[in-house]
VMD Tcl script that draws the C-alpha trace (Angstrom):
set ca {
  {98.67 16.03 -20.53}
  {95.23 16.88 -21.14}
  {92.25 15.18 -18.27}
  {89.66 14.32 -20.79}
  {87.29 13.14 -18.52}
  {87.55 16.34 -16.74}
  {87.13 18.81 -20.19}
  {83.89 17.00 -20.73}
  {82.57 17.52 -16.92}
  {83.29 21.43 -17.52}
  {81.52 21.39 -21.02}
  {78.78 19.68 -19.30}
  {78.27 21.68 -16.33}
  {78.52 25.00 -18.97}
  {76.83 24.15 -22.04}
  {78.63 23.56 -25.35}
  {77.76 26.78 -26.26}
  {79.24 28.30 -23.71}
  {82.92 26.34 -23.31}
  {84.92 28.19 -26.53}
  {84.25 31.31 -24.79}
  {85.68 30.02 -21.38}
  {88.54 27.95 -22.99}
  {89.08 31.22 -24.91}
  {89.54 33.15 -21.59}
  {91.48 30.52 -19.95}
  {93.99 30.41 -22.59}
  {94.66 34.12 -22.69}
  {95.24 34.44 -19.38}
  {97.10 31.71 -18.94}
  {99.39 33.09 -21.60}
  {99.64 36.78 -20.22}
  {100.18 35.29 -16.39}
  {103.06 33.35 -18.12}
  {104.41 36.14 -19.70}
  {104.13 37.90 -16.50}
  {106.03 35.64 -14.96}
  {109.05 34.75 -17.41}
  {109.67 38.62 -17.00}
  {109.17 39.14 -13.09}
  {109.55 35.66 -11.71}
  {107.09 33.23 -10.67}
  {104.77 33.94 -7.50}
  {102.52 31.52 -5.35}
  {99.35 33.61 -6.06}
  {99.93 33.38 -9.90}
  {101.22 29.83 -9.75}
  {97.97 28.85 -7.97}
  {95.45 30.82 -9.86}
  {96.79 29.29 -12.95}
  {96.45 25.53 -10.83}
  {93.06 26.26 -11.01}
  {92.06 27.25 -14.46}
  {93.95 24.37 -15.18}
  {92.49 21.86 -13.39}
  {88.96 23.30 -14.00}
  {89.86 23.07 -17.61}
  {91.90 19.73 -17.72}
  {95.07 21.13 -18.73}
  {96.29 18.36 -16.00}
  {99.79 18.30 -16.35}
  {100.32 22.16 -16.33}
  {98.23 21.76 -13.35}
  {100.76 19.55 -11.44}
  {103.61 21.92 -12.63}
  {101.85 24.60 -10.86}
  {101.30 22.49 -7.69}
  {104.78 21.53 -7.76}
  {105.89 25.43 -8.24}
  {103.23 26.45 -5.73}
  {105.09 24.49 -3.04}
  {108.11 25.95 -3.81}
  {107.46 29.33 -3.83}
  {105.15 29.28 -0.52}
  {108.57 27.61 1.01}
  {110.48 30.51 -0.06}
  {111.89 28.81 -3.27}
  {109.99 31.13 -5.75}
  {112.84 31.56 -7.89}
  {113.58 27.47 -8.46}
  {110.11 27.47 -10.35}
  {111.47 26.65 -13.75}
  {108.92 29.30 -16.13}
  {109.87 28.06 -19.15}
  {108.52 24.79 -18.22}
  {104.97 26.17 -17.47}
  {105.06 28.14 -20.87}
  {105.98 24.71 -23.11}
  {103.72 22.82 -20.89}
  {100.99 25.22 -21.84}
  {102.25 25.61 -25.11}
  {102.06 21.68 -26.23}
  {98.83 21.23 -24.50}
  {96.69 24.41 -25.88}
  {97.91 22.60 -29.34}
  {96.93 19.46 -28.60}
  {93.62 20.74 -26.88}
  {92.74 22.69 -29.82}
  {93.41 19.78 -32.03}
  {91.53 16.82 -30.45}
  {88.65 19.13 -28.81}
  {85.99 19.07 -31.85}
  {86.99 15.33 -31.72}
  {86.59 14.11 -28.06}
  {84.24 17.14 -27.04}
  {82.27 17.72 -29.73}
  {82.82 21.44 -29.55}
  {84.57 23.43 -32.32}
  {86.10 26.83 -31.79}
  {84.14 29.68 -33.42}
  {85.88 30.31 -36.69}
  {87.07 26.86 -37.02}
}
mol new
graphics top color blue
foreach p $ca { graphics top sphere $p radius 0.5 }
foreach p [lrange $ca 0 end-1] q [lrange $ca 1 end] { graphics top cylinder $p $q radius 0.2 }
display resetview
């Protein structure tokens, strides 16, 4: 679900001090390009913009999901892309994230 490994790279690369405030922005606009497209249908560009946050993030198996819906759409299969999906994906691994991150990435969300 969640590439460890990769999480670690970003907060390296970043700063500690700095990854809350991008995981922060990743996870809003993950949500609100889900939303978007549980009400107006899934789209290649928004399938692989979220790919990329994703991946840069580690959220690895939404990642794939997006891959996988990615191809679809850009063969014309946009509406077989199975929304719901991405948004419990998401859902299950921003919990998880949230709750192993001070953990395995020694970074706590401000507030927490």
């Amino acid at each position: 679900m969640i590439d460890w490994t990769r999480a670690a790279e970003l907060r390296d690369e970043i700063g500690a001090d700095v990854f809350p405030e991008v995981l922060t922005m990743f996870l809003g606009d993950t949500e609100e390009a889900i939303g978007r497209m549980m009400q107006q249908g899934a789209s290649e560009h928004a399938l692989h913009d979220i790919k990329g946050s994703a991946m840069t993030v580690g959220f690895a198996e939404l990642a794939g999901l997006c891959q996988q819906g990615e191809s679809d759409a850009a063969r014309g299969q946009a509406h077989a892309v199975d929304v719901t999906a991405l948004d419990r994906s998401f859902c299950a691994a921003r919990a998880y994230f949230l709750q192993e991150m001070a953990a395995r990435l020694q970074v706590a969300m401000p507030g927490s």
